[in-house]
Residue, then its C-alpha position, 0 to 999 in steps of 0.5 A: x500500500x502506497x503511503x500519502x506524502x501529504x498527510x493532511x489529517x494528521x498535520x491539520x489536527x496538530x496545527x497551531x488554532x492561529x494557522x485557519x485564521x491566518x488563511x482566512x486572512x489571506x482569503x479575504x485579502x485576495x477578495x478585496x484586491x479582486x474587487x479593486x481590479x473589478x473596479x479599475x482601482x488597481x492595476x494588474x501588476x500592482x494586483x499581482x504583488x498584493x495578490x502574490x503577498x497575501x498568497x504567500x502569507x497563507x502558504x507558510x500557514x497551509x503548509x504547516x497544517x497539511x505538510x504539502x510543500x508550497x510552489x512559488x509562481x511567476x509573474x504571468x501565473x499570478x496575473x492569470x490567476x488574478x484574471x481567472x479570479x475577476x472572471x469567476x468572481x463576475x460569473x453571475x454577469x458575463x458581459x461585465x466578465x468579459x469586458x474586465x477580463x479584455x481590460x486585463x489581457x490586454x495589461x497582461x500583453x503589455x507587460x509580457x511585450x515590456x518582459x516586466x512579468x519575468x520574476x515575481x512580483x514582489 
């Protein structure tokens, strides 16, 4: 029989109480960066670093209560994560989608033709 490498309810059930709210944390900071790029407030990339922040906030947090080793992500990965999260965010009106999910492509475009999506934003 072949062993979990990610032994999640033994890591969880000694996890820290701290470790959830810390998630939570890094969930509801990813909802309010989302609702800024919906509303035109922030730009991608400045998105992607706050995004890229908060994930990494919780990463610390979610590995220590499930074992599974975190990934770093580049640049682009972060923009089309964010992307992905206005589209599903706005599923409910696809119209609005679209339109906000164009507006960011085309920031993406323009970042990946200036090469400035390379490294991770920081």
């Amino acid at each position: 029989m072949l062993r979990n490498p990610y032994p999640v309810g033994r890591a969880a059930n000694t996890a820290e109480p701290a470790l959830p709210k810390a998630v939570l944390l890094g969930l509801q900071q990813k909802q309010v960066i989302i609702n800024q790029v919906i509303d035109g407030k922030l730009p991608l990339w400045e998105a992607a670093s706050r995004f890229q922040a908060a994930h990494q906030a919780a990463c610390v947090c979610l590995e220590t209560a499930t074992g599974v080793p975190s990934h770093s992500i580049d640049g682009e990965a972060v923009c089309r994560t964010i992307i992905g999260w206005v589209y599903l965010a706005l599923s409910d009106r696809p119209e609005h989608a679209d339109r906000v999910s164009e507006r960011l492509e085309g920031e993406l475009q323009e970042l990946l033709t200036k090469n400035a999506v390379r490294t991770p934003p920081r």
